[in-house]
C-alpha positions as CSV (number, residue, x, y, z in Angstrom):
1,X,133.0,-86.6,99.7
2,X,135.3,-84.4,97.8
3,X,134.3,-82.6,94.1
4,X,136.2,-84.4,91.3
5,X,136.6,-81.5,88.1
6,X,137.6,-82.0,84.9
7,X,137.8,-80.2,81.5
8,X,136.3,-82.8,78.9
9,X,136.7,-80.5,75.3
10,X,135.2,-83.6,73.6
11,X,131.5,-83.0,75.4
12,X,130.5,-80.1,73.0
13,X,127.4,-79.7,74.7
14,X,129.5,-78.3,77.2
15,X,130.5,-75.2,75.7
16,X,127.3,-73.7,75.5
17,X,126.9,-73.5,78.8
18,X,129.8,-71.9,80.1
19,X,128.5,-68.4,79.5
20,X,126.0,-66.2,78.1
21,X,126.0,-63.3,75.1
22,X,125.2,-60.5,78.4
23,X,128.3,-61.8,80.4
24,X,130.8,-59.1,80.9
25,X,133.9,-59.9,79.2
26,X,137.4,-59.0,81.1
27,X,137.3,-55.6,79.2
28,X,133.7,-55.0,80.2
29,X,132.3,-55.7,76.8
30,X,129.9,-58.2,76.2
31,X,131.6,-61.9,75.6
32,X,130.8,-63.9,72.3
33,X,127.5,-65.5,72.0
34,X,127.4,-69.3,73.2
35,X,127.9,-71.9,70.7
36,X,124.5,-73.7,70.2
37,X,124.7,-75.5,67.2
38,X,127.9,-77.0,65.3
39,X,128.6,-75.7,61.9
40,X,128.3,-78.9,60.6
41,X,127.1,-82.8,61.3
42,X,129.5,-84.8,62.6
43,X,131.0,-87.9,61.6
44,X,130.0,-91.1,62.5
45,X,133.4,-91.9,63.7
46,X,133.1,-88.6,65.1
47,X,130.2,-89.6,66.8
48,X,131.6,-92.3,67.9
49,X,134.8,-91.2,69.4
50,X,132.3,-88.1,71.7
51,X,130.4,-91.3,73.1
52,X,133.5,-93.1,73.9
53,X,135.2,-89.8,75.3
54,X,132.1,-89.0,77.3
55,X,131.8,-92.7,78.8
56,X,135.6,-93.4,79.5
57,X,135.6,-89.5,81.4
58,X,132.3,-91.1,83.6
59,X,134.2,-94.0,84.5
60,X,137.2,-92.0,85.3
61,X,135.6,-90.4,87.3
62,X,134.1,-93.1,89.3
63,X,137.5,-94.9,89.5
64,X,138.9,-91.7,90.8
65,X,136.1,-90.9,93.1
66,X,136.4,-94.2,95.0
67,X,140.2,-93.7,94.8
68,X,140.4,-90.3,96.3
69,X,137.4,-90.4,98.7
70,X,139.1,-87.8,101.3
71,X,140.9,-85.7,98.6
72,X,140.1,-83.2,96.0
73,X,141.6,-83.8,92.5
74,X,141.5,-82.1,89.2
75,X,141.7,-84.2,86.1
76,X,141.4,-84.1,82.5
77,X,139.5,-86.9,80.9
78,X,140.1,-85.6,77.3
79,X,144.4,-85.6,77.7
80,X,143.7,-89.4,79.7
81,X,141.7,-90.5,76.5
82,X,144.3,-88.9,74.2
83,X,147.6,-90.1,75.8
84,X,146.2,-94.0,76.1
85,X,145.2,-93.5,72.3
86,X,148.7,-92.9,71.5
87,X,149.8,-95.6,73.0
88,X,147.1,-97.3,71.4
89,X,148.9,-96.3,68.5
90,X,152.1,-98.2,69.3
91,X,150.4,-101.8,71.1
92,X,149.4,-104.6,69.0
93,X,147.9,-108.2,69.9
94,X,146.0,-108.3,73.0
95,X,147.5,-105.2,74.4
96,X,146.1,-103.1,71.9
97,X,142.6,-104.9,71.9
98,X,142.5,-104.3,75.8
99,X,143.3,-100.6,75.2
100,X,140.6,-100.1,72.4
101,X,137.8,-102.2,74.6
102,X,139.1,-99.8,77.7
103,X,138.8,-96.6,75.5
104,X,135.2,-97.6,73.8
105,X,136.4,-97.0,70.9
106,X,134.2,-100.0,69.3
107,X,134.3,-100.8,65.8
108,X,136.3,-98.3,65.2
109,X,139.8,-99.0,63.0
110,X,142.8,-97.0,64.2
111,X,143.0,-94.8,61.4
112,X,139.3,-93.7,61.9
113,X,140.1,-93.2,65.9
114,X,143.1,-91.0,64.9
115,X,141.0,-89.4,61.6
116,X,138.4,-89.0,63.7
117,X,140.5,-87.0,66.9
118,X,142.1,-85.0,64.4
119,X,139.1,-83.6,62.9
120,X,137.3,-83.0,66.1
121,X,140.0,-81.0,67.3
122,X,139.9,-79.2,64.2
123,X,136.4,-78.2,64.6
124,X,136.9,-77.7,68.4
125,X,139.2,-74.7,67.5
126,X,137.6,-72.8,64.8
127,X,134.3,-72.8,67.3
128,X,135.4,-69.5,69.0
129,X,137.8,-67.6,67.2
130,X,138.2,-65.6,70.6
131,X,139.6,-68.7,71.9
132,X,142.7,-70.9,71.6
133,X,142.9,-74.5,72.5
134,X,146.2,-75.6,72.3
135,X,147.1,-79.2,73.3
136,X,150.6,-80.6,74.1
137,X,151.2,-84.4,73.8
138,X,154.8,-86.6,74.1
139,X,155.7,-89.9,74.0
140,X,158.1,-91.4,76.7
141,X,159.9,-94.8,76.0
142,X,162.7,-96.8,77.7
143,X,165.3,-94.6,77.3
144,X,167.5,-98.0,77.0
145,X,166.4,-98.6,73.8
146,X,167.3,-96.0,71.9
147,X,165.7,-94.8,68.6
148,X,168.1,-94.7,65.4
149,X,166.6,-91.3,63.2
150,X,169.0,-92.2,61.0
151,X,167.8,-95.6,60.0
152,X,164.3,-93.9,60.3
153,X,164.7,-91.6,58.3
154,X,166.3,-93.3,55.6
155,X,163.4,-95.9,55.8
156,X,160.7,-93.3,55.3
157,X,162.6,-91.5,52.6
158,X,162.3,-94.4,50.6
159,X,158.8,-95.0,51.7
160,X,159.8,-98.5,52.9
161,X,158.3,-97.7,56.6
162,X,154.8,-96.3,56.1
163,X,152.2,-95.7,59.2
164,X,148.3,-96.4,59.3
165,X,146.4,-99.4,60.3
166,X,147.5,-102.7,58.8
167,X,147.6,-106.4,60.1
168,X,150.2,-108.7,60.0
169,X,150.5,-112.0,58.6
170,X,150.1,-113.6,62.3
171,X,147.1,-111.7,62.2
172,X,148.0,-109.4,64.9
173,X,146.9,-105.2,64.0
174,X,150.0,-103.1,64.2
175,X,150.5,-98.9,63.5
176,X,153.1,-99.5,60.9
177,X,154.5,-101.7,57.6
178,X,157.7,-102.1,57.2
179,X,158.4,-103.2,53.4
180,X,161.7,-104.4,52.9
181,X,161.0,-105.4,49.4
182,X,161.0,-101.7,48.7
183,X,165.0,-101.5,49.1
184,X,165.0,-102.8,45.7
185,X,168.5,-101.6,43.8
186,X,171.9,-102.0,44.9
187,X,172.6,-98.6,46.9
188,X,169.5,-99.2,49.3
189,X,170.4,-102.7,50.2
190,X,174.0,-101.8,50.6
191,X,172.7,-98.8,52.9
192,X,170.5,-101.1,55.0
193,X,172.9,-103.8,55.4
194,X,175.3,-100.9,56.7
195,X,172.6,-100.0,59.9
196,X,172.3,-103.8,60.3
197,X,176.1,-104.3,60.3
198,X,176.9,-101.2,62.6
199,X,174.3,-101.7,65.3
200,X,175.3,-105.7,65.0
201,X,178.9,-104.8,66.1
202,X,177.7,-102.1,68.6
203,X,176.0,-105.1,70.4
204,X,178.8,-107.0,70.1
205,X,181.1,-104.6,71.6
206,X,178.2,-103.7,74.6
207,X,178.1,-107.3,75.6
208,X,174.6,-106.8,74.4
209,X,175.0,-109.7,71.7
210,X,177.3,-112.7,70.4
211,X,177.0,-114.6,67.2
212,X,179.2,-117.2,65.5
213,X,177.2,-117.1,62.2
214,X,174.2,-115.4,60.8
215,X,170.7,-117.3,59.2
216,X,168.5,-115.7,56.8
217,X,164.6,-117.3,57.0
218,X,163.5,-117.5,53.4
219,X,162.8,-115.3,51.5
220,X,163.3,-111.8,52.5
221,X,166.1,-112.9,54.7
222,X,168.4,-114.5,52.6
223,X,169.2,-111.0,50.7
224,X,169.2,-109.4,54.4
225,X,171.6,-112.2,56.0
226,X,174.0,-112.2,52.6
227,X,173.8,-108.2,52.6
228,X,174.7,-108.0,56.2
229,X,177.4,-111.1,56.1
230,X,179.0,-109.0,52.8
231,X,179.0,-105.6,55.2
232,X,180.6,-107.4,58.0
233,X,183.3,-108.9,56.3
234,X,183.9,-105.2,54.5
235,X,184.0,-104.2,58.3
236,X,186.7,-106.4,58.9
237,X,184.4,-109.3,60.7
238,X,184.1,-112.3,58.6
239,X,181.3,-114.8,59.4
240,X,179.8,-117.4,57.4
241,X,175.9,-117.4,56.9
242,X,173.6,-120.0,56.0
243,X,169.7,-119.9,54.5
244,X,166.8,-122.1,54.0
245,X,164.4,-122.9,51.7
246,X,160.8,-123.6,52.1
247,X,160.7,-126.7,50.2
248,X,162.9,-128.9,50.6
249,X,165.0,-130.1,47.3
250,X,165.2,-133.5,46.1
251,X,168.6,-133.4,44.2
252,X,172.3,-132.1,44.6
253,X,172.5,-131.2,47.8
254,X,169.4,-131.6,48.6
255,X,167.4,-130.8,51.8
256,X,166.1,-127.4,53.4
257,X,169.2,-125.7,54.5
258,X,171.6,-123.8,51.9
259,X,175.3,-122.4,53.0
260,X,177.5,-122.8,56.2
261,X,176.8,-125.3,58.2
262,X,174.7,-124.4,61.1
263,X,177.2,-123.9,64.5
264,X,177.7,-122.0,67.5
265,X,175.2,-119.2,67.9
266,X,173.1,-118.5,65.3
267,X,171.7,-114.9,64.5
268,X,168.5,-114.9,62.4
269,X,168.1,-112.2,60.8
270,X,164.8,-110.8,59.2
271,X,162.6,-107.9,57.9
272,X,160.0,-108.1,60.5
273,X,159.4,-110.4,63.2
274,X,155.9,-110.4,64.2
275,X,155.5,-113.9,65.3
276,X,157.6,-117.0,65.9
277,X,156.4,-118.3,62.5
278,X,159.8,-117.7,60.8
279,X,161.7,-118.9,63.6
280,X,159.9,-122.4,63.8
281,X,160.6,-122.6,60.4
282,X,164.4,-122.6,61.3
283,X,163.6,-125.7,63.4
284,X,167.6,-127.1,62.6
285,X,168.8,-124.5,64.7
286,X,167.0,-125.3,68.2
């Protein structure tokens, strides 16, 4: 059976036993004394996160054992456990709970799994000032769906897009929060409806896309579908727009639905959309 080896940082236990004060160094001189005892306690997320490292690179191992039965491989657990977590980062729903269950992460929130990495790496590296761990990580993503740093930028500028741990209102846990309530004056709406308005007509114009009208879902998307409807008319694309309320109104006109009359196809257009909650509350358009 072949030897499965790995470099597992996260077992600290391990780095007192890869040499001894009396070892030569590579100039002959005598190489630091091990590391036997951590300069200070660690967390309990901390804790947590060694455990979870240390189980997830046993079962790694096992997997990858009965994989590879008539090869040798070399693998790091620690950059497997680090690269799912950032995708961790980015899943939400079921997909994320599947990850966190897979990485043992437990009861662990994914601020404190990300707090908790960062400050064991931290103490990782001041352990032997003779040594330097350095760790390299990207993210890869459809290359189809490209990333607007624009739009990105202007969103965290004004601190609309903001990153942590939050959960939606379908309940689902989610990496970010985007607050459109925070474009809140006439410049930032009139910027945002711009990137709408743009990337709406880029669609258009990729085959990507085709709408007769657009829909705002009360209430955040009545500003965005009159903001974007004012943009694309400035563009030179007129289109009417229509809105909804949540309760319906017993005099003038009356009913749910406020604007053009609902025709052709229908682009909703929204802050977020987590769920299909603010579509089924558009149940005139189906």
């Amino acid at each position: 059976m072949s030897l499965n080896r790995s470099v597992a940082a996260v077992s600290l236990a391990l780095l007192a036993a890869c040499s001894s004060a009396t070892d030569p160094g590579p100039g002959g001189g005598a190489q630091p004394a091990p590391v036997e005892n951590l300069p200070r306690q660690l967390t309990a997320g901390e804790q947590t996160i060694v455990s979870a490292a240390n189980d997830f690179s046993f079962g790694l191992f096992r997997n990858i054992a009965a994989a590879k039965k008539d090869s040798n491989a070399f693998t790091s657990p620690l950059s497997a456990s680090m690269a799912l977590g950032m995708t961790m980062n980015g899943a939400a729903g079921t997909t994320y709970d599947a990850m966190h269950s897979t990485l043992r992460f437990g009861d662990l929130s994914r601020t404190e799994v990300n707090e908790s990495y960062k400050s064991l790496i931290e103490l990782i590296r001041g352990l032997d000032k003779s040594t330097q761990l350095q760790i390299a990580n990207s993210i890869w993503y459809e290359q189809t769906w490209p990333f607007r740093q624009e739009f990105l930028a202007f969103a965290l500028s004004r601190d609309v897009l903001r990153f942590g741990d939050f959960v939606t209102k379908a309940g689902r846990r989610t990496p970010y929060f985007f607050n459109a309530g925070l474009f809140d004056d006439g410049a930032k709406l009139g910027r945002l409806a711009e990137f709408y308005a743009r990337r709406l007509l880029l669609s258009r114009e990729r085959g990507e896309l085709e709408f007769d009208m657009l829909f705002g879902p009360a209430y955040k998307g009545i500003v965005l579908a009159a903001a974007v409807a004012i943009e694309l008319a400035r563009l030179g694309h007129n289109v009417p727009f229509a809105y909804n309320r949540k309760e319906a109104k017993d005099h003038g006109e009356g009913g749910t639905l406020v604007g053009a009359t609902l025709a052709g196809r229908v682009l909703i257009i929204d802050d977020v959309i987590s769920s299909r909650d603010a579509v089924d509350r558009t149940g005139p358009i189906r």
